[in-house]
C-alpha positions as CSV (number, residue, x, y, z in Angstrom):
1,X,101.7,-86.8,33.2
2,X,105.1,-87.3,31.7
3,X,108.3,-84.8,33.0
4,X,110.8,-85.9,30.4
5,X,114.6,-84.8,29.5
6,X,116.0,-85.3,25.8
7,X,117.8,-83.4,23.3
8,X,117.4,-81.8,19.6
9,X,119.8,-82.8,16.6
10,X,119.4,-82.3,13.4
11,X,118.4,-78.9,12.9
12,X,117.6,-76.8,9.5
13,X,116.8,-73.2,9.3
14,X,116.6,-69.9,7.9
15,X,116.5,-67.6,10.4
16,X,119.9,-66.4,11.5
17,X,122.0,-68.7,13.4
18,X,125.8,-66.8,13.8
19,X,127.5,-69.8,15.7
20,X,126.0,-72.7,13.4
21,X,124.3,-75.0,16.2
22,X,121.3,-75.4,14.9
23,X,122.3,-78.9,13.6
24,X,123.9,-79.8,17.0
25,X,122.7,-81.3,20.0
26,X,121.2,-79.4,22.6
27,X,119.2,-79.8,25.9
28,X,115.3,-80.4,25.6
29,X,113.6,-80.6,28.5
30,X,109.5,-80.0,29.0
31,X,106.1,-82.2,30.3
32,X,103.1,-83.6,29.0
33,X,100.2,-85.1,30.0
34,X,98.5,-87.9,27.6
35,X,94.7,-89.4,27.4
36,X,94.7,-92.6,26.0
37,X,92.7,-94.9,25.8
38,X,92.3,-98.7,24.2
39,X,94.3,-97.4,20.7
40,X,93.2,-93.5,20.4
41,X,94.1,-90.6,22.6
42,X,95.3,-87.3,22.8
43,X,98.3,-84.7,23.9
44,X,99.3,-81.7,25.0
45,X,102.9,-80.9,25.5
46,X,105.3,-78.2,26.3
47,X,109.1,-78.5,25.4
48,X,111.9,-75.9,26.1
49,X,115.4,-76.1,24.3
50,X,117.6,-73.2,26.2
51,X,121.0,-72.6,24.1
52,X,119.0,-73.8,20.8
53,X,121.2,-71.6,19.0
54,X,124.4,-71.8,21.2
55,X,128.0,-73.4,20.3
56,X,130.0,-71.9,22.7
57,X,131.5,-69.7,20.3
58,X,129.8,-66.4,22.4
59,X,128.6,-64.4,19.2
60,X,125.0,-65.6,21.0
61,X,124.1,-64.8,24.6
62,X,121.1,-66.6,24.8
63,X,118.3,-68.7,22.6
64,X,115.7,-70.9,23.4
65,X,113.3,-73.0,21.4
66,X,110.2,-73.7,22.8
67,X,107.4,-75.9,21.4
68,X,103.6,-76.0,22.4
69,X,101.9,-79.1,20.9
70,X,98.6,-80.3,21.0
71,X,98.9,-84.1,19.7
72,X,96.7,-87.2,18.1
73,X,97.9,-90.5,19.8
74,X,97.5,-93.9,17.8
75,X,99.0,-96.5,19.8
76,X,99.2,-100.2,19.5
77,X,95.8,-101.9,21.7
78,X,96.1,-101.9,25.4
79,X,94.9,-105.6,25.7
80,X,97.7,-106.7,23.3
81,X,100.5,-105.0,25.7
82,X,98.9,-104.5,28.9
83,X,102.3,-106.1,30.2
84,X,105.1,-105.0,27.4
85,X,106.4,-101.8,25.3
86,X,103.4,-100.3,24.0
87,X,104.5,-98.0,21.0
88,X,102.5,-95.5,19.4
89,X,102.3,-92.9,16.8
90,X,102.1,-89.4,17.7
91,X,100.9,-86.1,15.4
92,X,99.9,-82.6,15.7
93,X,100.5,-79.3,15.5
94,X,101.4,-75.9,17.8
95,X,103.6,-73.0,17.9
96,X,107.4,-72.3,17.7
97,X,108.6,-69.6,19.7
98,X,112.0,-68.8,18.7
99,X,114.3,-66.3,20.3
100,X,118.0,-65.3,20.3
101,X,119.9,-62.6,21.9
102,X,123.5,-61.8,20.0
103,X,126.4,-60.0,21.6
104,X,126.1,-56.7,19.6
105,X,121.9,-57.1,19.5
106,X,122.4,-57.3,15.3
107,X,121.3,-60.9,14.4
108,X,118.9,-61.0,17.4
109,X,115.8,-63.3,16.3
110,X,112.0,-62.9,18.4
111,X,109.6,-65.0,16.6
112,X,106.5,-67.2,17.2
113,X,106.2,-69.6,14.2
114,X,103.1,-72.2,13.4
115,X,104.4,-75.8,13.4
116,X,103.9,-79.3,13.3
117,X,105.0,-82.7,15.0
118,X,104.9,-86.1,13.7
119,X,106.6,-89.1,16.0
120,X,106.8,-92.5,17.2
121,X,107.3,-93.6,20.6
122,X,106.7,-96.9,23.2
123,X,105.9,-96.6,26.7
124,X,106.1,-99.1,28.8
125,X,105.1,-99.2,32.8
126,X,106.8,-100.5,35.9
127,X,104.0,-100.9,38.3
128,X,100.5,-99.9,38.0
129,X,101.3,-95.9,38.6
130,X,104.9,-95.4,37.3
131,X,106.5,-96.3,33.8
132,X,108.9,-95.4,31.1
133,X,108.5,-93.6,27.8
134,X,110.9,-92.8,25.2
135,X,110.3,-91.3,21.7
136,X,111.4,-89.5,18.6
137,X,109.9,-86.9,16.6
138,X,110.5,-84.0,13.9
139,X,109.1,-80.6,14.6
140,X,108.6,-78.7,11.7
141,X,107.7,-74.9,11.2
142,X,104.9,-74.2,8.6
143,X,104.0,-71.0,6.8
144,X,106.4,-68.9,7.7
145,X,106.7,-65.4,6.1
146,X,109.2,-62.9,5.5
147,X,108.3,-61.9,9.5
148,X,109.2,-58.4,10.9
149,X,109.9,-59.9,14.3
150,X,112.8,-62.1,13.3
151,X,115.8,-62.4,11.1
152,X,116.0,-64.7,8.0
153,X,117.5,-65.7,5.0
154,X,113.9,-66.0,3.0
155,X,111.2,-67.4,4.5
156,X,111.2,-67.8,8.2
157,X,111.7,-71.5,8.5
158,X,112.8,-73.7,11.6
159,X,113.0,-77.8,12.0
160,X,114.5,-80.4,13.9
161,X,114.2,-83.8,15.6
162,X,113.9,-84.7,19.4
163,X,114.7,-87.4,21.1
164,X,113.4,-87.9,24.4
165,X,113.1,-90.2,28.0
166,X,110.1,-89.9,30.6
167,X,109.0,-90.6,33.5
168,X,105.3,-92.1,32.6
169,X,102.6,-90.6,35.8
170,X,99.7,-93.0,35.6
171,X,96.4,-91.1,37.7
């Protein structure tokens, strides 16, 4: 299991964004539990970024991003780093739910979007149960229509990078 804090930067989109944070920095927090085992493995993850969309201009009220990710881990072999970093590789896919309540309800944005993760990361463990982990990755939406359910200049379209640190839970 892996609790971890982080934050977004970077951000591109289409959907309305009335204060202009999508590229800023925000909060990311979430927790996910990896199977790994001598070089392959696998992920699931949950991520939430509350004030996504916030700049602290107060034309938003409230917005969140949050990510559900089901991952492939390649990482480097277990008996070559059974006592350093190990870095990995990470990939997969999920779904975006993006939502954003404005101050007059105009530009407000409900969506759920199909998206995808690519990463690298190292983890790295301090005794036999507890470690480390920090990585980076881009979360991309894919496919996204004209929806009903949110508000956009074209196609519905929503990315970013995340860098995070955890708390690596060995069972």
């Amino acid at each position: 299991m892996r609790p971890f804090i982080g934050a977004t930067f970077g951000g591109g989109t289409t959907l309305v964004d009335p204060e202009s944070a999508v590229g800023s920095p925000s909060l990311a927090v979430g927790v996910g539990a990896m199977f790994l085992g001598e070089v392959l493995g696998t992920e699931v993850e949950v991520a939430d970024a509350p004030g996504f969309f916030e700049a602290g201009k107060n034309l938003v009220r409230g917005s969140r991003v949050t990510t559900v990710t089901g991952n492939v881990v390649v990482a480097a072999p277990h008996r070559l780093t059974e006592y350093a970093l190990r870095p990995y590789f990470v990939g997969g896919a999920g779904l975006m739910s993006v939502r954003t309540t404005t101050a007059f309800g105009v530009f407000d944005v409900s969506t759920i979007m199909p998206q995808f993760d690519l990463g690298v990361g190292v983890v790295g463990f301090l005794t036999n149960k507890v470690g480390v982990c920090w990585d980076l990755r881009r979360f991309q939406s894919v496919g996204g229509g004209a929806g009903e359910t949110g508000l956009s200049f074209g196609d519905e379209r929503l990315s970013f990078w995340r860098a995070t640190m955890a708390v690596a839970i060995r069972y």
